[in-house]
C-alpha positions as CSV (number, residue, x, y, z in Angstrom):
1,X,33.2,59.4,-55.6
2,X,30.7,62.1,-54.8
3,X,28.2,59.7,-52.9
4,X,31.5,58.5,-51.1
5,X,32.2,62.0,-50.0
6,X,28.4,62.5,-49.0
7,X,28.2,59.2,-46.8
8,X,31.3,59.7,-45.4
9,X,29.6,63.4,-44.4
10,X,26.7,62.3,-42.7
11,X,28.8,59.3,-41.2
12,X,31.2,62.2,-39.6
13,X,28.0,64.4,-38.5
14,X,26.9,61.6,-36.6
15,X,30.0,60.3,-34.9
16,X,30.2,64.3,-34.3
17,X,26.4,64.7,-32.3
18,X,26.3,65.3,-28.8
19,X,23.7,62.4,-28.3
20,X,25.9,59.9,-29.6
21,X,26.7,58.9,-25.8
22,X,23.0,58.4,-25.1
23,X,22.6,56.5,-28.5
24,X,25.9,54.1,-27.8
25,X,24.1,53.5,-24.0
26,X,21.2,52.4,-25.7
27,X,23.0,49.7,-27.7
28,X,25.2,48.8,-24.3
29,X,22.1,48.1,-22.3
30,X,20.0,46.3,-24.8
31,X,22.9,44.5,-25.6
32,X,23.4,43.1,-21.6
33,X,20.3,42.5,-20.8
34,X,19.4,40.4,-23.6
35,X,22.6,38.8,-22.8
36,X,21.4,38.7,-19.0
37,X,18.2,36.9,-20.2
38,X,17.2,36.3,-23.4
39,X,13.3,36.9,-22.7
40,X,14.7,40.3,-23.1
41,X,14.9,40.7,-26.8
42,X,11.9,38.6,-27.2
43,X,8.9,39.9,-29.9
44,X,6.1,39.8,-26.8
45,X,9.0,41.5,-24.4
46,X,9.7,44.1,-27.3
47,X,5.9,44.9,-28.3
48,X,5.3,45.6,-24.3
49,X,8.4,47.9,-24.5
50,X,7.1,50.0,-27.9
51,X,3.8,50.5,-25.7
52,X,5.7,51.9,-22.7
53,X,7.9,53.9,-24.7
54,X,4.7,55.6,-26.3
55,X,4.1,56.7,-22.9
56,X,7.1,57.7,-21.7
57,X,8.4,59.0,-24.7
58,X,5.7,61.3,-25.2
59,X,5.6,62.7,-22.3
60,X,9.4,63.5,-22.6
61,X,8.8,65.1,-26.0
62,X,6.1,67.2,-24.6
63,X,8.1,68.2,-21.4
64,X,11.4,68.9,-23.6
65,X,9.3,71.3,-25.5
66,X,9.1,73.5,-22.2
67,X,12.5,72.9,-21.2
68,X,14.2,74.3,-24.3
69,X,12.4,77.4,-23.6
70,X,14.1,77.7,-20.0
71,X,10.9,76.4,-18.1
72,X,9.7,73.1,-16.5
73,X,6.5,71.2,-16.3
74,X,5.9,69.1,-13.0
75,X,1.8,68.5,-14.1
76,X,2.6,65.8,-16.7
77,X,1.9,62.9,-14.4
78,X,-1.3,64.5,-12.9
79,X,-2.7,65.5,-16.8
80,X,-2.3,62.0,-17.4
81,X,-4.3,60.7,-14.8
82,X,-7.1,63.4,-15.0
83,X,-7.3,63.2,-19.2
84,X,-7.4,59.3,-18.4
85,X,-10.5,59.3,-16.1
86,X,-12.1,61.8,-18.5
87,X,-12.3,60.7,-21.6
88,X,-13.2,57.6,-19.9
89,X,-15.6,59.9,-18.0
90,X,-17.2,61.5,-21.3
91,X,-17.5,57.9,-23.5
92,X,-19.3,56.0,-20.6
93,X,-21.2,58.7,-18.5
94,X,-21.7,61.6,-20.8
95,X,-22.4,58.9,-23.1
96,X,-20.0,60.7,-26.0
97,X,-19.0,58.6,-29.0
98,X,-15.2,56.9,-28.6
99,X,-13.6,59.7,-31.0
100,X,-15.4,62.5,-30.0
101,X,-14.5,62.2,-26.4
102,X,-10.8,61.5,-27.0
103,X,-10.8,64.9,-29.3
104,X,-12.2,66.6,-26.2
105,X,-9.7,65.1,-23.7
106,X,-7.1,66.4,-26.1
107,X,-8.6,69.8,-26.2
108,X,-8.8,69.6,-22.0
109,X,-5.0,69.1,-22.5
110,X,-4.4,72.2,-25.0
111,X,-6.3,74.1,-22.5
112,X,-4.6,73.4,-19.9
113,X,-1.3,74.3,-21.6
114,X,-3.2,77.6,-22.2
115,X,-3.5,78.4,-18.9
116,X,0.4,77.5,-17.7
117,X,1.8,79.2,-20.5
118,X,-0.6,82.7,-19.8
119,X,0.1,82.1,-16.0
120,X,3.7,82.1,-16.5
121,X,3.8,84.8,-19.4
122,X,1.5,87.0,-18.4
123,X,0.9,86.9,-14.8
124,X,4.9,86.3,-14.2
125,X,4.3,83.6,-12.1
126,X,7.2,81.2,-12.6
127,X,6.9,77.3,-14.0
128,X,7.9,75.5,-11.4
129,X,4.9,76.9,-9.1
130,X,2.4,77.0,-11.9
131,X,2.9,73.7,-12.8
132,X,2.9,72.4,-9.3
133,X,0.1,73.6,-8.2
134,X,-1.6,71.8,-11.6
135,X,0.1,68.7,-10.3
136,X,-1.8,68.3,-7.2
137,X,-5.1,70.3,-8.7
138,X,-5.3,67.5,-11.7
139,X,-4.7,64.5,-9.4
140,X,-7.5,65.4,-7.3
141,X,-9.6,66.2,-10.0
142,X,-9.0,63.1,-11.2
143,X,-9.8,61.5,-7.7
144,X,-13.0,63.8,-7.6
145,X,-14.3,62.9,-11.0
146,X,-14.2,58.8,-10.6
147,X,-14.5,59.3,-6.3
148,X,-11.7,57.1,-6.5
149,X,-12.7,53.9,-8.3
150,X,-12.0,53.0,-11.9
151,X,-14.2,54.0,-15.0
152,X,-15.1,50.9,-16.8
153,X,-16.9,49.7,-19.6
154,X,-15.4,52.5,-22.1
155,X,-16.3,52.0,-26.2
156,X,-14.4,49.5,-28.5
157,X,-12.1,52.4,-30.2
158,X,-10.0,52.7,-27.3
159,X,-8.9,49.2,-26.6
160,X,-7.9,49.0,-30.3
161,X,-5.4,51.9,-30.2
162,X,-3.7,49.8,-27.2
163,X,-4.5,46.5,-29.0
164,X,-3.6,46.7,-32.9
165,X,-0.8,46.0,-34.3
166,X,1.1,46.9,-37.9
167,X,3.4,44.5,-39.3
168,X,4.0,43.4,-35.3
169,X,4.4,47.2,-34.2
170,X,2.2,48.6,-31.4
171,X,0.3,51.5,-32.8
172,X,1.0,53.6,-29.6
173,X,4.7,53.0,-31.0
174,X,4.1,54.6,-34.4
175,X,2.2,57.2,-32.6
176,X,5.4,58.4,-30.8
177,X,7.6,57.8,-34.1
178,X,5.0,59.9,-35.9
179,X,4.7,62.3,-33.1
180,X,9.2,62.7,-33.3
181,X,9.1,62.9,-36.8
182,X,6.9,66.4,-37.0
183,X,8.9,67.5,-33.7
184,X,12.5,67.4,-35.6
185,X,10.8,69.1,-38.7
186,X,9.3,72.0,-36.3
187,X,12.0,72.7,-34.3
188,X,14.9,72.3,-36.8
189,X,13.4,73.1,-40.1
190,X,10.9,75.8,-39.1
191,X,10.7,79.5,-38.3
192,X,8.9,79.2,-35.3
193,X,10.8,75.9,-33.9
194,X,14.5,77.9,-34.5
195,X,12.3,80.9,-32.5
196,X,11.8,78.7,-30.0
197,X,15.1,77.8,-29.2
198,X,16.5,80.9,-29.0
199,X,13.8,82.3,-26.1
200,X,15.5,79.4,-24.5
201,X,18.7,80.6,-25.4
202,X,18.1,84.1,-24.4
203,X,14.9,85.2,-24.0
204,X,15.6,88.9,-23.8
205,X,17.7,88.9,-26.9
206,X,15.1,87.0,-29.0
207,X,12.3,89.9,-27.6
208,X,14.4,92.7,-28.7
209,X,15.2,90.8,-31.8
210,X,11.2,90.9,-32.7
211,X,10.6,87.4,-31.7
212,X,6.9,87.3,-29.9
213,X,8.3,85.5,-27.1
214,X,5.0,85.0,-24.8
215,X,3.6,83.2,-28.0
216,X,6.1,80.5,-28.1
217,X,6.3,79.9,-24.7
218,X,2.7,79.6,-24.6
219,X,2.7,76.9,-27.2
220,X,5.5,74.5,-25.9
221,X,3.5,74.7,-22.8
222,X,0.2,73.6,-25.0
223,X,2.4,70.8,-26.8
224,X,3.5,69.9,-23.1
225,X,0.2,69.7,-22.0
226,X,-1.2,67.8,-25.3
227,X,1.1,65.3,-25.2
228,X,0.1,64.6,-21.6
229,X,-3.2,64.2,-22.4
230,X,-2.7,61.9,-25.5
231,X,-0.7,60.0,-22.5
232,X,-3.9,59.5,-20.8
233,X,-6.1,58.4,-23.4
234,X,-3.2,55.6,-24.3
235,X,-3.2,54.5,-21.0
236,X,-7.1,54.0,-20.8
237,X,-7.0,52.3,-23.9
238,X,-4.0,50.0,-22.6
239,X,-5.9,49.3,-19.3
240,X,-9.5,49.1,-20.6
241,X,-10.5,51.4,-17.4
242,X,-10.2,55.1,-16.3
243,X,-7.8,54.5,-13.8
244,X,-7.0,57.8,-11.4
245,X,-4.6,56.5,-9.8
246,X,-1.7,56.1,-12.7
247,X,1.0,58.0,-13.8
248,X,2.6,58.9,-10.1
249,X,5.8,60.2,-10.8
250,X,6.2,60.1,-14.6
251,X,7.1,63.6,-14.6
252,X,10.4,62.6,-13.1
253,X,10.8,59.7,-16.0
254,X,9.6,62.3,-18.8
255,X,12.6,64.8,-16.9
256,X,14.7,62.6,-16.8
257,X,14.8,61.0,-20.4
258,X,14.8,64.3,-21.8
259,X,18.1,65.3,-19.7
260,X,19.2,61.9,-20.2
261,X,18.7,62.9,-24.2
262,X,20.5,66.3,-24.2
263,X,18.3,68.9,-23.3
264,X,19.9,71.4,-21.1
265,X,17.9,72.9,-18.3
266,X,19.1,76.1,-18.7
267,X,17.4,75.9,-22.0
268,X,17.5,76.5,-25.6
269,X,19.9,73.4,-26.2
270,X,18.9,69.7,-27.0
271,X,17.5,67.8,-29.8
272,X,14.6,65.4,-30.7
273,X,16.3,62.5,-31.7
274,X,18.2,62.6,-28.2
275,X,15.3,62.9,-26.2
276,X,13.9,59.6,-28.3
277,X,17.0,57.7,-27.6
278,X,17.0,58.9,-23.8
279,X,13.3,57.7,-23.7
280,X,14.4,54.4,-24.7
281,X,17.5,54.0,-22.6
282,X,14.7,54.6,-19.6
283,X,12.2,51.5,-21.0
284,X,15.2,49.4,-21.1
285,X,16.4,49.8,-17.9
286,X,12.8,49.5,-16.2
287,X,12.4,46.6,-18.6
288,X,15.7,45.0,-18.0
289,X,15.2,44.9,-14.3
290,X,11.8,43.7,-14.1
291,X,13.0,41.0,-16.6
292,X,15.0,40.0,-14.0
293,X,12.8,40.3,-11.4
294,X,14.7,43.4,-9.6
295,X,12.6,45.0,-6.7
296,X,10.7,48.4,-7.3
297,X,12.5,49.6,-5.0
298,X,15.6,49.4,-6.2
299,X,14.3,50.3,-9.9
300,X,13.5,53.7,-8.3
301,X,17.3,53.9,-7.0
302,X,18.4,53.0,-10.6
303,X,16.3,55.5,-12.0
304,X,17.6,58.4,-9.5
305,X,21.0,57.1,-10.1
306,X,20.4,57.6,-13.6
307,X,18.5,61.1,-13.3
308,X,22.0,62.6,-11.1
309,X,24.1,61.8,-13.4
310,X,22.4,63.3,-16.4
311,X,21.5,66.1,-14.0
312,X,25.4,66.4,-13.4
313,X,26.4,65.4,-16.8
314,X,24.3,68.8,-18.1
315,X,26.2,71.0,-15.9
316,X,29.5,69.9,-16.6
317,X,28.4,70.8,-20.5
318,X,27.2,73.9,-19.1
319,X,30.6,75.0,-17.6
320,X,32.4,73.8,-20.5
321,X,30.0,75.5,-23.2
322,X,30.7,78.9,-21.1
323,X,34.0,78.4,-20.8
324,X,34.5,78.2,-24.6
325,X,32.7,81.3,-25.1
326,X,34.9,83.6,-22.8
């Protein structure tokens, strides 16, 4: 009787979660476009998706990280292309083993972070400037480093992180499962992740309420960052090459599936799990149409369609979540 109760708890909890909607999209668009064309659901069609959902998913982790706190990160693309070419850069030119120079492209990433999140907490300078201005600074670093032309020839270790598989699961999938796992038990099980969401919630009160603010905006900012770079190094591994030239416009993609999943730009709202499932209701639709050989253009439409109304859908919960407080 008592496990009865209990499943019938968590069963009620669920069917109670705001990212239920993103979660029954999910199902609706798997389920028509393997309908649509059964190549869809294939295992090769499906291992390709877990590899793009690494990338986009990360990034959307990383990015909702800042977003909860009330801020934004535009760079995300850019650190991908420049922490691509240079650990690419570092294992073939500066002659750095495989491991080594993907720990030091991480580190590149955390400092990067380092200096957004001190830009913007102790110079005031606000995100959306700080980050842009890393945006076009990285890609042409990126451009500058490689003078344009791919980095080949990079070390063994890097085309097996793209390559492996476990029990048929890309590795760069586990990565990303891995990488949700420890962001649901920080932010929703810890003292610093609870801290985090209420600077996003009100920054002023959390300050007054002892909370060192400027520290935990700093460090969603160095996740942000991180996860960027991490980005980068999958994407060399995938394509073999240091390629400067990727990653245009995934900041809008790693935006929008965080949006998509819940995460309310006005900040200190949205969950993990949401952000997962929004990141996977993006791979679907980009996988879906190219399945069936949609134009890029109009994948771009279907993804700014699909960025407005999450965009719109936020505000209307904004309204209504201030409405129910007066």
């Amino acid at each position: 009787m008592t496990a009865t109760l209990t499943e019938r708890g968590v069963a009620g909890s669920f069917l109670q979660t705001k990212e239920l909607g993103v979660v029954g999209a999910v199902v609706v668009v798997f389920a028509a476009f393997a309908f649509a064309n059964p190549n869809f659901a294939s295992a090769s069609n499906l291992q390709t998706m877990g590899v793009d959902l690494a990338q986009y998913g990360l990034l959307a982790l990383g990015v909702s990280f800042v977003i909860i706190t009330g801020g934004i990160d535009l760079s995300v693309g850019s650190v991908v292309a420049l922490s691509g070419v240079w650990s690419a850069w570092l294992n073939v030119h500066a002659g750095l083993p495989d491991l080594v120079a993907i720990v030091v492209t991480l580190l590149t990433g955390v400092a990067i972070g380092l200096v957004h999140g001190f830009a913007v907490t102790f110079l005031g300078l606000p995100p959306f400037v700080t980050t842009l201005v890393t945006l076009v600074a990285a890609r042409g670093a990126a451009l500058a480093l490689t003078q344009g032309f791919p980095i080949d020839g990079i070390g063994e270790t890097f085309g097996s992180i793209a390559q492996y598989r476990l029990a048929g699961v890309p590795v760069p999938a586990l990565l990303f499962v891995g990488a949700c796992v420890v962001a649901f038990f920080f932010l929703e099980r810890t003292h610093v992740g609870r801290q985090v969401y209420a600077v996003g919630g009100n920054a002023e009160a959390a300050r007054l309420a002892g909370i060192r603010t400027r520290r935990r905006i700093i460090l969603t900012y160095v996740v942000s960052s991180t996860c960027a770079a991490a980005v980068g190094i999958l994407v060399t591994a995938r394509l073999t090459v240091g390629q400067p030239g990727v990653a245009v416009g995934w900041e809008l993609n790693a935006i929008a599936a965080a949006v998509i999943g819940g995460i309310s730009l006005s900040g200190g709202v949205g969950r993990v799990l949401g952000v997962a499932f929004g990141a996977i209701l993006l791979v679907c639709i980009n996988s879906g149409l190219v399945i069936l050989h949609v134009s890029p253009y109009y994948q771009q439409i279907v993804l700014g369609a699909v960025l407005a109304v999450a965009i719109v859908t936020d505000r209307l919960r904004a309204r209504r979540s201030e409405r129910l407080q007066s």
